[in-house]
Wavefront OBJ file of the C-alpha trace (Angstrom):
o trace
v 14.962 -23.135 9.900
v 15.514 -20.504 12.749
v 12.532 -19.519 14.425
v 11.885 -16.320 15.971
v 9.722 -15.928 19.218
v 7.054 -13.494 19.058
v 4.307 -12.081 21.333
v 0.742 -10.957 20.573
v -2.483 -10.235 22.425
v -5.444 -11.537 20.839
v -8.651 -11.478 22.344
v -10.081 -15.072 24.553
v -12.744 -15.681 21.895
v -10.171 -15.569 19.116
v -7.418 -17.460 21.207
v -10.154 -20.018 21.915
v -11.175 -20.508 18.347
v -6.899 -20.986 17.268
v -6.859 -23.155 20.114
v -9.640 -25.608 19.565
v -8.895 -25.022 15.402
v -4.749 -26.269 16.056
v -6.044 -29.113 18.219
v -8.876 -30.346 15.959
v -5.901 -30.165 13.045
v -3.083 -32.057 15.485
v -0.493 -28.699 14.793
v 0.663 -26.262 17.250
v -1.036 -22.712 18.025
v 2.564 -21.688 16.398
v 2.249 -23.664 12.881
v -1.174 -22.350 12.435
v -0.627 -19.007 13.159
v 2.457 -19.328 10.752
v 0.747 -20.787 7.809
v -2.467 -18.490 7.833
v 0.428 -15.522 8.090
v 2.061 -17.194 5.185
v -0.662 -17.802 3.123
v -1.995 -14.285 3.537
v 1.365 -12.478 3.064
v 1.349 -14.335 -0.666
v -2.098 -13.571 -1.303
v -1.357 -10.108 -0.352
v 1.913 -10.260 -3.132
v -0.106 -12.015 -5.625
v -3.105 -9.179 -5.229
v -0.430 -6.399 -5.975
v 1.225 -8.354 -9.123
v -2.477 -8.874 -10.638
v -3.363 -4.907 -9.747
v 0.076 -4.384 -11.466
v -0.444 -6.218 -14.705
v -4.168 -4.690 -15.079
v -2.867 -1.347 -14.854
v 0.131 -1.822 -17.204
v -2.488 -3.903 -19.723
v -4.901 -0.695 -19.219
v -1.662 1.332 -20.080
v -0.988 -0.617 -23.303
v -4.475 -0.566 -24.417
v -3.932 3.062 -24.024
v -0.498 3.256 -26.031
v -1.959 1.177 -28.468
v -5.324 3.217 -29.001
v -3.343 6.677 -29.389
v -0.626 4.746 -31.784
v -3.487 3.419 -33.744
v -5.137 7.180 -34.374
v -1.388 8.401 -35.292
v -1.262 5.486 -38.039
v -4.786 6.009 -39.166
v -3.424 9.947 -39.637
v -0.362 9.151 -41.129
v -2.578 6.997 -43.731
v -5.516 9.563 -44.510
v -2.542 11.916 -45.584
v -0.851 9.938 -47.578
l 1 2 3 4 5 6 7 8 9 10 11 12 13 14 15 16 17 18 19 20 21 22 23 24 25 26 27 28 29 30 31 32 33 34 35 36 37 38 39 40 41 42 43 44 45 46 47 48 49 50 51 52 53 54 55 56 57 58 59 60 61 62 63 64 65 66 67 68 69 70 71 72 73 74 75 76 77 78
């Protein structure tokens, strides 16, 4: 996999606790940095796709209420 190099500025308490975290875990500043990234870019997906689905359900239920009160219409006059 091609890596890209990047630079950030992250305060010495923070750089400390990644530090003593990557070495406590036996994986590189780098890896750790690029799994928590990872894992919170997919939360971040997964977030929007549940947020998406509730609205759309709260869209159905919606549809389906108004539908419902046109059927129960179309059945009175009958």
């Amino acid at each position: 996999m091609i890596k890209n190099k990047l630079s950030i500025t992250l305060n010495k308490s923070l750089d400390e606790s990644i530090k003593n975290y990557a070495l406590i875990n036996k994986i590189s500043k780098s890896q750790l940095i690029e799994d928590i990234l990872s894992k919170w870019i997919n939360e971040q997906k997964q977030e929007k796709l549940i947020s998406g689905y509730i609205e759309m359900a709260n869209e159905n239920l919606n549809l389906a209420r108004d539908y419902e009160k046109l059927n129960d219409e179309a059945w009175t006059n009958e």
